[in-house]
C-alpha positions as CSV (number, residue, x, y, z in Angstrom):
1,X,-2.4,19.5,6.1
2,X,-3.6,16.1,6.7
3,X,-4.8,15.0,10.6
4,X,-3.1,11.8,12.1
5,X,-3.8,8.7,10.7
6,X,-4.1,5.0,12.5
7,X,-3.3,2.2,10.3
8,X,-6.5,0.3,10.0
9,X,-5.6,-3.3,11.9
10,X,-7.1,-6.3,11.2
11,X,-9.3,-8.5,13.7
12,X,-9.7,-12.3,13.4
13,X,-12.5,-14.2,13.2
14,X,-13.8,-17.3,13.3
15,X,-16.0,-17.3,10.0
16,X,-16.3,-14.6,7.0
17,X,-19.3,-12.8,7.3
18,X,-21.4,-13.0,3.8
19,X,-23.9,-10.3,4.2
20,X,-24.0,-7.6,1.4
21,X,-22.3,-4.6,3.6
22,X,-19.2,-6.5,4.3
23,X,-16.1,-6.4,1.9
24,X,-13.1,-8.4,2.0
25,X,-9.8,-8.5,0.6
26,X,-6.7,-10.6,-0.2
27,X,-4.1,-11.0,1.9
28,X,-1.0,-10.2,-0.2
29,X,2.8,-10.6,1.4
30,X,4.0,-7.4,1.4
31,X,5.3,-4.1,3.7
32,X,2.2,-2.4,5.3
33,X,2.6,1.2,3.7
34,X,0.4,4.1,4.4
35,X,0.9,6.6,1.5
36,X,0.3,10.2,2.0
37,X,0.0,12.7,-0.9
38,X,-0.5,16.3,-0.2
39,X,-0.2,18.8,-3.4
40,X,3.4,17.3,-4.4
41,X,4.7,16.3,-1.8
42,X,4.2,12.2,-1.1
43,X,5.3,10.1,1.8
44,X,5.5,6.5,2.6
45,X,4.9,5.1,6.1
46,X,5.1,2.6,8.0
47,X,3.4,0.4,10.4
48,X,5.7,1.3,12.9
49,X,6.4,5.1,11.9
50,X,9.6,4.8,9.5
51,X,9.7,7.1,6.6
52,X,10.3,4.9,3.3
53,X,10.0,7.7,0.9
54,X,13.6,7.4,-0.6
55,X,13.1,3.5,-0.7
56,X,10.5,3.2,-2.9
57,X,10.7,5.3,-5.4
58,X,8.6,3.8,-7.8
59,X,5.8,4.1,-5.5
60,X,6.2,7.8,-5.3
61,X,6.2,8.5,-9.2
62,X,2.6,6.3,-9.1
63,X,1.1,8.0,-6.5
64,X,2.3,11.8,-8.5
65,X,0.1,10.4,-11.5
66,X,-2.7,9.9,-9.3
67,X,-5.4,12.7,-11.0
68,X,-5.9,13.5,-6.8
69,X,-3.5,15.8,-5.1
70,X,-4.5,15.0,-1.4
71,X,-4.9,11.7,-0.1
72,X,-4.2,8.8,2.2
73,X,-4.0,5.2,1.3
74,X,-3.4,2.4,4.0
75,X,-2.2,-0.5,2.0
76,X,-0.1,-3.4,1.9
77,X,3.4,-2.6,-1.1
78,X,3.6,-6.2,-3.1
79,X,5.5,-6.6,-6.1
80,X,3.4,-9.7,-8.3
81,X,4.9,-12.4,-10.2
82,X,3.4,-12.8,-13.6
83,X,0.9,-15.6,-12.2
84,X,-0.3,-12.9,-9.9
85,X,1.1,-13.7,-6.9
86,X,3.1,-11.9,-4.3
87,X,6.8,-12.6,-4.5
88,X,8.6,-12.2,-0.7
89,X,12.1,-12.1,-2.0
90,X,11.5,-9.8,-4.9
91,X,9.9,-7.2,-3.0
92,X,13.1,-7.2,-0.4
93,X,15.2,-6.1,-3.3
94,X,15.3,-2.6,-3.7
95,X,17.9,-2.3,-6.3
96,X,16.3,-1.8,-9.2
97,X,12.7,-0.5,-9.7
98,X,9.8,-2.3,-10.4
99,X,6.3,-0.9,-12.4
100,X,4.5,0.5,-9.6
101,X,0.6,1.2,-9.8
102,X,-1.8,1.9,-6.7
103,X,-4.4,-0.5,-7.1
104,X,-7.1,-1.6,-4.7
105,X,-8.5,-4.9,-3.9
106,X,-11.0,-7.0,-5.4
């Protein structure tokens, strides 16, 4: 049974820090998702508390193959064009799957 979970929210700032503790990420154009995986069962949240399981799919079948059977992942659900970058209108169309992988950032 998995406790509650607050998406992790971004704060602004006026310069990026540079010291050796501090990791950053890319900002890709996508739906905020927080996947949950708990033995077999694997839901996706949002931001604002919807239930996109049924959805996506896609992203269920890649979070199944994950070797872990319990986890939590607060992420952002892009789908890439082949030059690597995120594609808005693509990732609006839900009618027909996409490969789906759960990577992390650089």
């Amino acid at each position: 049974m998995f406790k509650a979970f607050d998406f992790c929210l971004p704060t602004r700032g006026i310069k990026v820090p540079d010291r050796p503790e501090w990791i950053h990420e890319v900002k890709y154009d996508g739906y905020r998702l927080r996947i949950e995986r708990d033995g077999e069962r694997v839901r996706l949240i949002t931001r604002g508390g919807y239930d996109w399981t049924k959805r996506y799919p896609w992203i269920v079948e890649a979070a199944l193959k994950n070797r872990h059977k319990q986890f939590v992942i607060d992420g952002e659900a892009v789908i890439l064009s082949v030059d690597g970058i995120s594609d808005f209108r693509t990732r609006r169309d839900r009618s027909r799957p996409f490969p789906a992988g759960l990577h992390h950032g650089p």
